[in-house]
Residue, then its C-alpha position, 0 to 999 in steps of 0.5 A: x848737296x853741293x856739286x864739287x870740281x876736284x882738280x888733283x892729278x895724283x889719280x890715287x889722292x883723288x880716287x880718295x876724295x871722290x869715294x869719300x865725298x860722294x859717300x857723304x852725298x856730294x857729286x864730284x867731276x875731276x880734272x887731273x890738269x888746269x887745262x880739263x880744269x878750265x874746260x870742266x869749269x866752263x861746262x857746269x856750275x859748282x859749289x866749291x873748287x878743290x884745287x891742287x897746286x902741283x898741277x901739270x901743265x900749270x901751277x895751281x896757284x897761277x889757275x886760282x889766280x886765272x879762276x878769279x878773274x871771272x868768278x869772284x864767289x865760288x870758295x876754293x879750297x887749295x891742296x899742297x904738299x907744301x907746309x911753308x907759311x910763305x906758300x899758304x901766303x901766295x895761295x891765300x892772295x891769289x884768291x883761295x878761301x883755305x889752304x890744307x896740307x897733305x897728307x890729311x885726315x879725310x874728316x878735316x877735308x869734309x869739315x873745312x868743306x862744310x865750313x866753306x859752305x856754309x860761309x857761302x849760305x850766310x854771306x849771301x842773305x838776300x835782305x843784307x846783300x846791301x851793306x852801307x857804313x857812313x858813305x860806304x856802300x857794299x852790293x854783296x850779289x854785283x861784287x860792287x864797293x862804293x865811297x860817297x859814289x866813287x867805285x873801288x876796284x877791291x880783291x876777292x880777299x879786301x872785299x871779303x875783308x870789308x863785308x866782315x867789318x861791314x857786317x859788325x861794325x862798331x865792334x873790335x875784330x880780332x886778328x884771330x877772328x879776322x882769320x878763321x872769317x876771312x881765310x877759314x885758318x888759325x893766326x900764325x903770330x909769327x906772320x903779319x899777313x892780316x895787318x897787311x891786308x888790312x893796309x891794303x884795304x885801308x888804302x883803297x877805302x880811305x885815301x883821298x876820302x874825307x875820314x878814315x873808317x877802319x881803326x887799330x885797337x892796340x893789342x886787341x884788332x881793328x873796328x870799323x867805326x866814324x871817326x870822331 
């Protein structure tokens, strides 16, 4: 089972996570501000991250944000008072992989663990951890994306994005699927936020190169194919 780091400052809301969790056979360590949580972080290796984000001395957001910068892989799971879709948004960008709101049921929580967790087992298959379309090539183990040998700089979430398309290629992909891959959450139709993303990738991978790769289906989604 997974080693867990909860970083939660509400002592009753953590007390509640870690008997649960560690009942199910995970072991939690806790930090109650980002600070202990930099420290806990730099003392052990973990599975998954729960991160609160009304932290003390720190938005938990701006310390997901800080946690990427020098860890790309670990799935991070945000916990908020907050419900606005806004707020899922900035989350959700600044590199957490899902987002659930409090007040939960506990077997939500240990589900959409269990799904993070097992994201991470099947993205990381050791014969596939080379993905290459056309003249664009994807080293999933050194976080490494490459066009016709020119390196892309990509973010947690585009590199995410592009090793879903690189993975089914020549097949139609879902704003819907896009989201419960890519964020593990449900579409909101009143927001754009995957369109964005897919914009945001779009431009790094096909500006200035000699064809585009990623193609909108009207009314069905996106699909990585050679343009003809």
């Amino acid at each position: 089972m997974a080693n867990i780091c909860l970083v939660e400052d509400e002592q009753k809301v953590a007390a509640f996570i870690c008997k649960g969790l560690e009942e199910q056979g995970y072991k939690v360590k806790t930090a109650n501000d980002g600070a202990s949580a930099r420290t806990l972080l730099k003392s052990a290796n973990f599975g998954l991250i729960i991160l609160d984000v009304m932290l003390p001395d720190i938005n938990g957001i701006d310390l997901c944000r800080d946690i990427r910068q020098t860890d790309t892989q670990t799935p991070i799971l945000m916990l908020t008072a907050l419900d606005q879709v806004q707020n899922k948004v900035s989350g959700l960008k600044a590199g957490a992989d899902d987002y659930l709101v409090k007040p939960f049921h506990f077997s939500e929580l240990l589900a959409r663990i269990e799904a993070l967790l097992r994201r991470q087992n099947v993205f990381h298959v050791p014969e596939e951890h080379v993905l290459t379309f056309d003249d664009l090539k994807l080293d999933t183990w050194s976080n490494v994306a490459e066009r016709a040998g020119q390196h892309i700089t990509l973010t947690v979430k585009e590199f995410t994005l592009l090793e879903l398309f690189m993975r089914h290629p020549n097949k139609v992909l879902s704003r819907e699927y896009i989201a419960g891959q890519v964020w593990k959450i449900d579409f909101d139709t009143g927001t754009n936020f995957i369109d964005v993303y897919v914009n945001y990738l779009r431009n790094k991978i096909e500006k200035g190169f000699k064809s585009k790769l990623i193609h909108t289906v009207i009314g069905m989604g996106y699909i990585l194919k050679i343009e003809k």
